[in-house]
C-alpha positions as a Markdown table, in Angstrom:
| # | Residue | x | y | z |
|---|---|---|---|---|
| 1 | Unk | 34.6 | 28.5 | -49.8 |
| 2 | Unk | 33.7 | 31.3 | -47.6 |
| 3 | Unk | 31.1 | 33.6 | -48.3 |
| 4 | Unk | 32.5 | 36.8 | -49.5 |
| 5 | Unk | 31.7 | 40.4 | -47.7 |
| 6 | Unk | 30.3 | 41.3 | -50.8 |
| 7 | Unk | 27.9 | 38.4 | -51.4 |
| 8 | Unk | 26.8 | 38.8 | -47.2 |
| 9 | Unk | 26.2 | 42.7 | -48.3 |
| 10 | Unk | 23.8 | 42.0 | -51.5 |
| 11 | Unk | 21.8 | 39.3 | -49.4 |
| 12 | Unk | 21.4 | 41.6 | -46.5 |
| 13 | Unk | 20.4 | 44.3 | -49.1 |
| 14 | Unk | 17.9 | 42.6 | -50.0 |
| 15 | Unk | 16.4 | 41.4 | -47.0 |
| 16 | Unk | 15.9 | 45.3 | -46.4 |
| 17 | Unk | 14.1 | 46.8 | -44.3 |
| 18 | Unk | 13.2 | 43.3 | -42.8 |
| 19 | Unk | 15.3 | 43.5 | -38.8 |
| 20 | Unk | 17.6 | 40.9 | -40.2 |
| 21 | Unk | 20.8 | 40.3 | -38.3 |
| 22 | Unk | 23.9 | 38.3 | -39.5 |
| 23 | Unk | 26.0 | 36.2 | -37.3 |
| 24 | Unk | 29.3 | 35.0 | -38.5 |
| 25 | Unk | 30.4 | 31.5 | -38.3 |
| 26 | Unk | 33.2 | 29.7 | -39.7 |
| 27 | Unk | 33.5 | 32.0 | -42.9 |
| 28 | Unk | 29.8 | 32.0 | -43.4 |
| 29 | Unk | 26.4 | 33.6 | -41.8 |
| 30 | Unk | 23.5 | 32.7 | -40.0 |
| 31 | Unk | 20.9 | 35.1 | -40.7 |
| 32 | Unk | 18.6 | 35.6 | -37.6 |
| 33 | Unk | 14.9 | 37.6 | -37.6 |
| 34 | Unk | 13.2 | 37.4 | -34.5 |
| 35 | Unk | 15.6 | 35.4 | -32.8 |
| 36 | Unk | 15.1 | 32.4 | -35.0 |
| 37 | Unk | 17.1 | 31.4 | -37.8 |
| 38 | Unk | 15.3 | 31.2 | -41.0 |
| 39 | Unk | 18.6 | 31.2 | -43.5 |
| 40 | Unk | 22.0 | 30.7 | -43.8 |
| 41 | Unk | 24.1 | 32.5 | -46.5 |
| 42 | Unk | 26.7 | 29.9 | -47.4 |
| 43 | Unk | 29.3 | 30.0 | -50.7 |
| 44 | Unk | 27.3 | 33.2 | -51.4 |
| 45 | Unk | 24.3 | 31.8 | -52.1 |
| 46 | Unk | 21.5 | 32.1 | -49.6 |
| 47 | Unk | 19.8 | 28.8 | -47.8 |
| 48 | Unk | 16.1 | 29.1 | -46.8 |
| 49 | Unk | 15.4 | 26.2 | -44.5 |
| 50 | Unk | 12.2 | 23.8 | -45.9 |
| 51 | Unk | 9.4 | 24.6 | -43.9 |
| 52 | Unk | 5.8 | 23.1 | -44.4 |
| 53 | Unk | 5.3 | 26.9 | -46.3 |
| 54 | Unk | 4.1 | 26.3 | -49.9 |
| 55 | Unk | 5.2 | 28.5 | -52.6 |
| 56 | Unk | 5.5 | 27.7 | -56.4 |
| 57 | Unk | 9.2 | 28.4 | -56.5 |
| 58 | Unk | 10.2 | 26.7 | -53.6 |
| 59 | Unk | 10.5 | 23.0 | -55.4 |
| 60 | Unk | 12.8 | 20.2 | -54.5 |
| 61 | Unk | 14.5 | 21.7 | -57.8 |
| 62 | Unk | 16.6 | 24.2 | -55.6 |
| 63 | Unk | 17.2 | 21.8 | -52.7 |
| 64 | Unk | 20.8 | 21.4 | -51.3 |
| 65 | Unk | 23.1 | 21.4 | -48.5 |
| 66 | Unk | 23.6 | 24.6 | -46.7 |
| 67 | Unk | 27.2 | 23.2 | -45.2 |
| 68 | Unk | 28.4 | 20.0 | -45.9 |
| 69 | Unk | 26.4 | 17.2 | -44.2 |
| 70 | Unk | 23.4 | 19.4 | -43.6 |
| 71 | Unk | 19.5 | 18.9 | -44.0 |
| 72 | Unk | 18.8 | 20.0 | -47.4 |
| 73 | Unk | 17.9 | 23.6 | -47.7 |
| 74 | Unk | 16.1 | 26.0 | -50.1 |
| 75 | Unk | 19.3 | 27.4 | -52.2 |
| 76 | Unk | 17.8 | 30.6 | -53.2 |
| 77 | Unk | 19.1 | 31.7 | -57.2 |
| 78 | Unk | 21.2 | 35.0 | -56.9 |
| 79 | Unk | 18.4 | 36.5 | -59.5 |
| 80 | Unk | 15.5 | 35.9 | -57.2 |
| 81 | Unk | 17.4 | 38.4 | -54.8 |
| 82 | Unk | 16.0 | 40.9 | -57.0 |
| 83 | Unk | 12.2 | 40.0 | -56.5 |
| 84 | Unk | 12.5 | 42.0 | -52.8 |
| 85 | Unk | 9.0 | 41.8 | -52.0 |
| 86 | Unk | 8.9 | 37.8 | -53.0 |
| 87 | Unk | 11.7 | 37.4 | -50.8 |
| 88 | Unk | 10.8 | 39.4 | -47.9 |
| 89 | Unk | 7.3 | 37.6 | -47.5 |
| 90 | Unk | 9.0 | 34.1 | -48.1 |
| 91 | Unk | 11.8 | 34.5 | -45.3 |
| 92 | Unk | 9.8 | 36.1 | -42.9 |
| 93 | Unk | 7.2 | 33.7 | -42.9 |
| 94 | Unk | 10.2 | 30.8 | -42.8 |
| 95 | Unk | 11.0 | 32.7 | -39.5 |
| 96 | Unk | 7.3 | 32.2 | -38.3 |
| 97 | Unk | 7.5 | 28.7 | -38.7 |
| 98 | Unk | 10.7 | 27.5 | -37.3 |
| 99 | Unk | 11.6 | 26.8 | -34.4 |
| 100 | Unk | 13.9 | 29.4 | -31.7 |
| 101 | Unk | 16.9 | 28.0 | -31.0 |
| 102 | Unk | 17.4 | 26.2 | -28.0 |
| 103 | Unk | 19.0 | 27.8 | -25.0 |
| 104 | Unk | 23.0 | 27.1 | -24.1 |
| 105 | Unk | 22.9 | 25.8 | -20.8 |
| 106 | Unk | 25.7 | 27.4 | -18.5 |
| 107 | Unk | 29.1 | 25.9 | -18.1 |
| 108 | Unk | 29.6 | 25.4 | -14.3 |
């Protein structure tokens, strides 16, 4: 199921006034702060990727697939979205820690 324009709109909300931008792909988004990924937002629900970033309510409780045959992700509960300042320290610390995408090499 793709993620619905409103379900993209509460996430980014949320994520205010953090310089997140949102990259469609395949009916769902990759959500990109400092040109790394830290998230996806898949089915509506929001997927923090499991970094070695230790937090009390990131438990292997909330773990699950981002997209079908992923690694398992954090799958943020819609309720948290409300705790703004939680969630802005959480994802842009995830951003800190991962790793920038690697470069497309050209097509020649």
């Amino acid at each position: 199921m793709a993620t619905s324009d409103d379900a993209i709109a509460r996430v980014l909300s949320a994520l205010e006034p953090l310089p997140i931008t949102a990259k469609k792909m395949f009916g769902e988004y990759a959500l990109y702060l400092d040109g790394k990924i830290p998230a996806f937002v898949t089915d509506g629900v929001l997927a923090l990727k499991i970094t070695t970033h230790q937090d009390p309510r990131l438990t292997p409780a909330i773990h699950g697939e981002a997209y079908p045959g992923s690694k398992p992700y954090y799958r943020i509960p819609d309720e948290w979205l409300d705790d703004t300042e939680w969630l802005h320290e959480v994802v842009a610390i995830t951003a800190a820690l991962v790793e920038a995408p690697k470069p497309r090499k050209s097509r020649k």
